[in-house]
C-alpha positions as CSV (number, residue, x, y, z in Angstrom):
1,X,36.6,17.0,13.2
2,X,34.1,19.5,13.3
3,X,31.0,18.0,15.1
4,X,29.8,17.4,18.3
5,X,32.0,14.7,19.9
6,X,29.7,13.1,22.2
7,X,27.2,10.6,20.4
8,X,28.4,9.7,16.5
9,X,27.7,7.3,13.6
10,X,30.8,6.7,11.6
11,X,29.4,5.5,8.0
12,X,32.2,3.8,6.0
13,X,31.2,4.5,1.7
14,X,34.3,1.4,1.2
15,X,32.6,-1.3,2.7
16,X,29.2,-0.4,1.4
17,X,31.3,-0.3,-1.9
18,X,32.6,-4.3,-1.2
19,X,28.6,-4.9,-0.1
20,X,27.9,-4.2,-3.5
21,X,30.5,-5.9,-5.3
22,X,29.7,-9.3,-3.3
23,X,25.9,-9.1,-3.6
24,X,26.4,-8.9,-7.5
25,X,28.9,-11.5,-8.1
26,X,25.9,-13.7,-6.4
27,X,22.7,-12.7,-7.9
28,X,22.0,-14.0,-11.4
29,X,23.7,-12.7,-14.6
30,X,21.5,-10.1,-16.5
31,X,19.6,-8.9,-13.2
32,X,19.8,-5.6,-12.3
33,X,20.3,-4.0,-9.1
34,X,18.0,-1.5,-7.0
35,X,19.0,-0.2,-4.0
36,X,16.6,0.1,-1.0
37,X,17.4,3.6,0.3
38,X,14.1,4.1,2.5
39,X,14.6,5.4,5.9
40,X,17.2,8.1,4.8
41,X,19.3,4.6,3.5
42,X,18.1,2.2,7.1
43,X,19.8,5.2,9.3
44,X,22.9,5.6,7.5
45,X,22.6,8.9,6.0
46,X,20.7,9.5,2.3
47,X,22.7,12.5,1.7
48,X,26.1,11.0,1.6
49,X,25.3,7.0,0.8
50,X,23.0,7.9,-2.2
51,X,25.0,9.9,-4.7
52,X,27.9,7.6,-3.6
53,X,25.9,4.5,-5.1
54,X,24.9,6.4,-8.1
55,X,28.2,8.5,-9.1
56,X,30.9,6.1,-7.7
57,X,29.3,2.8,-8.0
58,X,26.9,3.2,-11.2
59,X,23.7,2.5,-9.6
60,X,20.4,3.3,-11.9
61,X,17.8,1.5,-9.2
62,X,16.8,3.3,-6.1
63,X,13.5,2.5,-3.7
64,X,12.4,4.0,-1.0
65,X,9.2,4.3,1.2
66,X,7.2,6.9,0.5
67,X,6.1,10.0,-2.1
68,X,8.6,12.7,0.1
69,X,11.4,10.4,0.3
70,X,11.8,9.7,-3.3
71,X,11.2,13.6,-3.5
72,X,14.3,13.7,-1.4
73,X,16.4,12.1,-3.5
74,X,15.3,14.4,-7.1
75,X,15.6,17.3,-4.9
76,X,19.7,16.0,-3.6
77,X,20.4,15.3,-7.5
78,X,19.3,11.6,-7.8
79,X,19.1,10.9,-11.6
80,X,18.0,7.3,-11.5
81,X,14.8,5.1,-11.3
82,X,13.3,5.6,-8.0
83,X,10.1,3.4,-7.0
84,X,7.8,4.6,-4.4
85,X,7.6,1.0,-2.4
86,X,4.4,2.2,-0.4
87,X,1.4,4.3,-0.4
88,X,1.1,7.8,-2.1
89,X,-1.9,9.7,-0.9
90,X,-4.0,10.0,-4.0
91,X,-3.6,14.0,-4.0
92,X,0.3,13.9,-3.7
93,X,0.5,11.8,-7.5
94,X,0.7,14.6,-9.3
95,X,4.3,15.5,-7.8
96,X,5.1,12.3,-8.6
97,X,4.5,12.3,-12.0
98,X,6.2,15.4,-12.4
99,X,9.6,14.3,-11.1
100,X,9.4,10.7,-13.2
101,X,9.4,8.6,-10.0
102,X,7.5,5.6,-10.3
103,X,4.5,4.9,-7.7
104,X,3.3,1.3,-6.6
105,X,0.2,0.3,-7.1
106,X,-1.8,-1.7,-4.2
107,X,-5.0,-2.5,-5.5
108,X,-7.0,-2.0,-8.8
109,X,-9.2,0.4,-6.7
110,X,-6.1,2.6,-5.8
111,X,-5.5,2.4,-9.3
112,X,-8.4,3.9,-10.6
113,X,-8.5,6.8,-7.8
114,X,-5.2,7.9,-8.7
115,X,-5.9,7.8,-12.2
116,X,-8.4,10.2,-12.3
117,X,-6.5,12.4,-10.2
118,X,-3.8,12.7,-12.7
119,X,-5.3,15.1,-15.5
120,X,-3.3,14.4,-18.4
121,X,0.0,13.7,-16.2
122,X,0.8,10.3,-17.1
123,X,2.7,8.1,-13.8
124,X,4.6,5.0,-14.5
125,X,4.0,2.7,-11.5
126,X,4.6,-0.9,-10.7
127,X,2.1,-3.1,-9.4
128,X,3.1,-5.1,-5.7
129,X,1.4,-9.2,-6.3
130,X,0.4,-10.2,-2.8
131,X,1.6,-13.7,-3.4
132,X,2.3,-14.4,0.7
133,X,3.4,-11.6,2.7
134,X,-0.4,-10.7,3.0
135,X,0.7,-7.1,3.6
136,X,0.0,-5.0,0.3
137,X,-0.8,-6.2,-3.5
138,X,-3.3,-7.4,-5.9
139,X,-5.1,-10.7,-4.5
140,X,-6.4,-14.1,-6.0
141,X,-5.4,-16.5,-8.6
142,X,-3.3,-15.6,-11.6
143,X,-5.7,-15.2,-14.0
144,X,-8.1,-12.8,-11.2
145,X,-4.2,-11.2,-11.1
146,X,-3.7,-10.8,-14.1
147,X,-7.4,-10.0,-15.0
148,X,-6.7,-6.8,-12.6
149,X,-3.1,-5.7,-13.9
150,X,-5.1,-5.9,-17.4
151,X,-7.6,-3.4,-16.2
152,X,-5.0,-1.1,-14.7
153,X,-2.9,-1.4,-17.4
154,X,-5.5,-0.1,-19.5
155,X,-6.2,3.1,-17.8
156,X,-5.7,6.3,-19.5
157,X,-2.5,8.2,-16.9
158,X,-1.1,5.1,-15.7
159,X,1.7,3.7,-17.1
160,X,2.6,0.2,-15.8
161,X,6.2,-0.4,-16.6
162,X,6.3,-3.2,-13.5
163,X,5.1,-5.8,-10.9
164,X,6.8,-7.0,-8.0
165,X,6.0,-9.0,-4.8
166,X,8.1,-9.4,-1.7
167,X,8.8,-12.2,0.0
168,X,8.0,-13.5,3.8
169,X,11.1,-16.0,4.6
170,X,13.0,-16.1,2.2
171,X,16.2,-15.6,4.9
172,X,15.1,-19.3,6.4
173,X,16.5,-22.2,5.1
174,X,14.4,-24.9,6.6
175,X,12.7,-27.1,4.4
176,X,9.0,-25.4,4.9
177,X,10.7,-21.7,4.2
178,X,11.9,-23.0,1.2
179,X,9.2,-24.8,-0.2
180,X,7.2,-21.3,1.0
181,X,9.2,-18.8,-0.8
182,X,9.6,-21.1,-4.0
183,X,5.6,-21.1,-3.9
184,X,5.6,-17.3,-3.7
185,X,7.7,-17.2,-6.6
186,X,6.3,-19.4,-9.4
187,X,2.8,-18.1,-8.5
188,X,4.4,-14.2,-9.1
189,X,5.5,-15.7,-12.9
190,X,2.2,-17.3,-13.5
191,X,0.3,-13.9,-13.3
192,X,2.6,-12.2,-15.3
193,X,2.3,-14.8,-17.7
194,X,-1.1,-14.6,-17.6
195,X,-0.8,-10.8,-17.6
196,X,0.9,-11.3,-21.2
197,X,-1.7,-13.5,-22.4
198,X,-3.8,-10.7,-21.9
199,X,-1.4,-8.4,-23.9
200,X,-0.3,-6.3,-21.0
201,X,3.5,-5.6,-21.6
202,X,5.8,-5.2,-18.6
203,X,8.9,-4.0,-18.4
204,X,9.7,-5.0,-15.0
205,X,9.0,-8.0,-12.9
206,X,11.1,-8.4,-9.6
207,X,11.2,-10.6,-6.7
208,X,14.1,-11.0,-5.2
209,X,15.2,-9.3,-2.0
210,X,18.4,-9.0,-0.4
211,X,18.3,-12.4,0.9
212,X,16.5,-14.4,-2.1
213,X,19.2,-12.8,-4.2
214,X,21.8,-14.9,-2.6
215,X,19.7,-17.8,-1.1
216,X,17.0,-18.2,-4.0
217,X,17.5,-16.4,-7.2
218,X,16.0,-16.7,-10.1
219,X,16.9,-15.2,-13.7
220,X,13.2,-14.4,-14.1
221,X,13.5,-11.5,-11.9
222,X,15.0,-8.6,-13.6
223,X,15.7,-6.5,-10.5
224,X,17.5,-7.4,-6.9
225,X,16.3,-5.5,-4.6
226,X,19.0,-5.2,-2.2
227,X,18.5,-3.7,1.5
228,X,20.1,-5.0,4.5
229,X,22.8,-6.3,3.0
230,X,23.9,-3.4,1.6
231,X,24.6,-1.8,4.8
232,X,26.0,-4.8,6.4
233,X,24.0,-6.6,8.4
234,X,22.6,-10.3,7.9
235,X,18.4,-10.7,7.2
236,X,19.0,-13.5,9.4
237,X,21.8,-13.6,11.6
238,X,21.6,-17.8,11.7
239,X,21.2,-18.1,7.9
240,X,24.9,-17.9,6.3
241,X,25.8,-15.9,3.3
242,X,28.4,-16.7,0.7
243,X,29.9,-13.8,2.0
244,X,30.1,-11.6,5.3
245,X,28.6,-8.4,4.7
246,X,31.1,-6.0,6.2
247,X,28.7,-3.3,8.8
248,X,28.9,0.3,7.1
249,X,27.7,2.1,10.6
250,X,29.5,2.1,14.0
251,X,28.4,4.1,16.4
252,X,30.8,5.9,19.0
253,X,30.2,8.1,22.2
254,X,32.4,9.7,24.7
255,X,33.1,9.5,28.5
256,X,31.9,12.4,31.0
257,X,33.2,11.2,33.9
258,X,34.7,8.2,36.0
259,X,34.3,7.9,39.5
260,X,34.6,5.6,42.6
261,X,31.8,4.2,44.1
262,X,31.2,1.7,46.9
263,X,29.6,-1.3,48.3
264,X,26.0,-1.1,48.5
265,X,25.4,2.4,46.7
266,X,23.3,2.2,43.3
267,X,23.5,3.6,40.1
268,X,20.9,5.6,37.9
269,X,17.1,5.4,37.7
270,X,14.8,3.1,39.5
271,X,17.5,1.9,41.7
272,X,17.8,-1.5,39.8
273,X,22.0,-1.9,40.2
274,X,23.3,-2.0,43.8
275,X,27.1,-2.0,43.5
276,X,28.2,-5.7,44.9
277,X,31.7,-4.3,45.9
278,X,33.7,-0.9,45.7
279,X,33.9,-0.3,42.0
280,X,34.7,2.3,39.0
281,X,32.1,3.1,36.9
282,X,31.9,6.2,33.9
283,X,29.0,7.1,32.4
284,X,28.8,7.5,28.6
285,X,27.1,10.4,26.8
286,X,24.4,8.6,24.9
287,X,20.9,7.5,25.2
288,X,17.7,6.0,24.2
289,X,16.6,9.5,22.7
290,X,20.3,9.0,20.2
291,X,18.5,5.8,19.6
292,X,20.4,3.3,22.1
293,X,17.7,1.0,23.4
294,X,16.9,1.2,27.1
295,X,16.4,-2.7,26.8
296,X,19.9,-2.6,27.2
297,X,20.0,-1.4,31.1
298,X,21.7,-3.8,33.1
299,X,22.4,-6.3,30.4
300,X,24.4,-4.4,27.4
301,X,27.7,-3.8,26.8
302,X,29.9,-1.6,25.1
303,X,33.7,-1.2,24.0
304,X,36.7,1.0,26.2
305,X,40.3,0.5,25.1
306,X,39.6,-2.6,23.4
307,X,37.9,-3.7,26.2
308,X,33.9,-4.8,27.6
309,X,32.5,-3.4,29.9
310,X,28.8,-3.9,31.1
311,X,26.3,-1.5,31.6
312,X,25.3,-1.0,35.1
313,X,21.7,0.4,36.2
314,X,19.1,1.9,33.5
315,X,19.7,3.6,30.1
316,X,18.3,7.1,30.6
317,X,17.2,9.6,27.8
318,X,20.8,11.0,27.2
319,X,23.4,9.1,29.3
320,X,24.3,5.9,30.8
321,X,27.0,4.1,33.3
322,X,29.2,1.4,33.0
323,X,31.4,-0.6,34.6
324,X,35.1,-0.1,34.3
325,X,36.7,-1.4,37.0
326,X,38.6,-3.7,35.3
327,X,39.8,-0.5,32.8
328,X,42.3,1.4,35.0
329,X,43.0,3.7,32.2
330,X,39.5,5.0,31.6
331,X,39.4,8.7,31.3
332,X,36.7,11.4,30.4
333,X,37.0,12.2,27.2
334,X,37.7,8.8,25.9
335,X,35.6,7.1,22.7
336,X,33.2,4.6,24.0
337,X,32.3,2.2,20.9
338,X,28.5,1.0,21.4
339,X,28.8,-1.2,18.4
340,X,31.6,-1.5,16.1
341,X,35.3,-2.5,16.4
342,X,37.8,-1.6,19.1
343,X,41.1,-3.4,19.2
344,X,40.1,-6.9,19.0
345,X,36.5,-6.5,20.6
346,X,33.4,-6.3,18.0
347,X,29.8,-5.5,18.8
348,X,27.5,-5.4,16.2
349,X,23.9,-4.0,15.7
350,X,22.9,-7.9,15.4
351,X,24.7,-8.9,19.2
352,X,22.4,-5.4,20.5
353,X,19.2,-6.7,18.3
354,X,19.3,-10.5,20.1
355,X,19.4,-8.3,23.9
356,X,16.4,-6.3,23.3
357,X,14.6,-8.5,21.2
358,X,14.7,-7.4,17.9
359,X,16.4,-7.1,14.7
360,X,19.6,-5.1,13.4
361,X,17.5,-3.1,11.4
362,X,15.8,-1.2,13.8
363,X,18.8,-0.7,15.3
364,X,20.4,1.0,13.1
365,X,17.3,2.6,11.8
366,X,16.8,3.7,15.0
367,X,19.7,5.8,15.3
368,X,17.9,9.1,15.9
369,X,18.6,12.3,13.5
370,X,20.1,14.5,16.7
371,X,23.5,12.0,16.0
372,X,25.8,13.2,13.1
373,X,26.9,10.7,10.7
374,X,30.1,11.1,9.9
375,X,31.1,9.6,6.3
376,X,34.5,7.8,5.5
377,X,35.9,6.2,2.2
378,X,39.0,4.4,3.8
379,X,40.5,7.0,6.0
380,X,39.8,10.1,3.7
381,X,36.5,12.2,5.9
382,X,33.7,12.6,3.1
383,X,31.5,14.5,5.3
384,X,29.6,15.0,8.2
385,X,25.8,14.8,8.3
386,X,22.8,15.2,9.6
387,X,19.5,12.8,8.8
């Protein structure tokens, strides 16, 4: 293969393929799907995962974060609808506008700045309900909502094909969740029927994310926004699914060395590992600045030969050490997997999430752009990226 064999992310297009297929057979009939792509596609690779959904899997949705990512997809050939999610500078609309991408509005105030930065360049947007999350959206009762929306909606250069909100828990299942998220969602109908009392027309209104598409849908919403699921990993790792997402990134490193070391001598920075007996450890030719988490010194553990072995002493920028004493066939040059499948061993960006203390997402997310992806459909090589 012609990269750099030392820290990889394999990206596999067939299971993000059987991602899609499952998530659709579960949200309701009639709804149509966006993809969440933000974050060049949560760390996968935009280049190689976003004409797949569009050309091979006849997606028409795409969403992403920000004015220069959705830029980013026009510019790689993306025909589709692509909704800004986020803020747009006021003075970057224009570009916007140009390319048909459609912006989200925060607040009527945003609104009417934008507007008069637009000159004649009408920009279809969609207008984010704060209905919970208490992050970004239009504020107060439905009829104060829908009072707003009517005021945007008459404004000369903006076109308001939309409304959306977003939920806070709809992955939980406990009885409070629940009630929560179902409160989140008839409030979001109420203002847009309000909004259409008022006559303002809307061709879009979507609430469901990846998880309320399988755990909470509702026909109402006309789009599924699906992220995390799409790229295999669980918005809640104790919630079940219908279905197990199948994870679309593994990520692989190499062996430098082995060597013998004894009683009492410790291993890397700090000092913090003091070998208890004689052992064999090899260090591995990744890092926290490929994205591998530090948090994981000591306490992590990784895949040789079908095999665990631990991490021993600190996670340094490019390299780390572990245990194989128990792995008399170790040998530079051999693939490490740091999560992924080996033989009958899996680690997954989840099991390396619940060590340091996060979620999967910003593992994978965090998957830094010096590390190829390297893009499979089955066995067949697609490509090899960088983000």
């Amino acid at each position: 293969m012609d990269f750099l064999k030392r820290t990889w992310a394999e990206v596999r297009l067939d299971r993000l393929a059987r991602n899609v297929s499952n998530y659709k057979e579960c949200i309701p009939q009639g709804t149509e799907l966006l993809c969440v792509v933000k974050a060049s596609c949560y760390g996968h690779g935009d280049l190689a995962v976003c004409p797949y959904l569009e050309k091979e899997l006849g997606i028409g949705w795409f969403a992403v974060s920000n004015g220069d990512e959705a830029l980013r997809l026009r510019n790689m050939g993306i025909q589709g609808e692509i909704l800004v999610l986020g803020y747009t500078p006021p003075e970057s609309v224009k570009d916007l506008a140009e390319h048909n991408i459609i912006q989200t509005i925060t607040d009527e105030e945003y609104a009417e700045e934008i507007n008069a930065l637009l000159a004649g360049k009408p920009l279809r947007c969609h207008a984010a309900i704060d209905t919970g999350m208490t992050r970004i959206g239009l504020r107060g009762t439905p009829e104060q909502t829908a009072k707003s929306l009517y005021n945007i909606y008459d404004l000369d250069d903006i076109i308001l094909d939309g409304i959306f909100t977003h939920y806070a828990v709809a992955d939980t299942v406990d009885e409070e969740s629940v009630a929560y998220t179902k409160a989140q969602t008839e409030k979001f109908f109420a203002v847009r029927d309000e909004a259409e009392k008022l006559g303002v027309t809307l061709r879009q209104a979507h609430c469901l994310n990846s998880a309320a598409g399988i755990l909470a849908p509702d026909p109402r919403s006309t789009l599924a926004r699906l992220g995390i699921i799409l790229y295999g990993l669980c918005p809640d790792p104790t919630t079940p699914l219908p279905f197990v997402p199948e994870p679309v990134m593994e990520l692989r490193s190499t062996v430098s060395q082995v060597k013998r070391i004894y009683a009492g001598e410790t291993v890397s920075y700090g000092r913090t590992f003091t070998a208890p007996q004689d052992m064999t450890i090899a260090t591995v030719t990744c890092g926290y600045a490929d994205g591998y988490p530090r948090a994981l010194s000591n306490k992590g553990e990784v895949i040789l030969h079908g095999k665990r072995a631990r991490i021993v002493g600190r996670v340094c920028m490019d390299q780390f050490m572990i245990d194989v004493s128990h792995i008399p066939e170790a040998a530079v040059h051999d693939t490490v997997t740091l999560f992924g499948t080996d033989g009958g061993e899996t680690i997954t960006a989840d099991d390396i999430a619940a060590l340091t203390g996060t979620i999967g997402y910003e593992i994978v997310c965090g998957i830094t752009s010096r590390v190829p992806r390297v893009v499979y459909s089955g066995s067949e090589l697609k490509g090899i990226y960088k983000i």
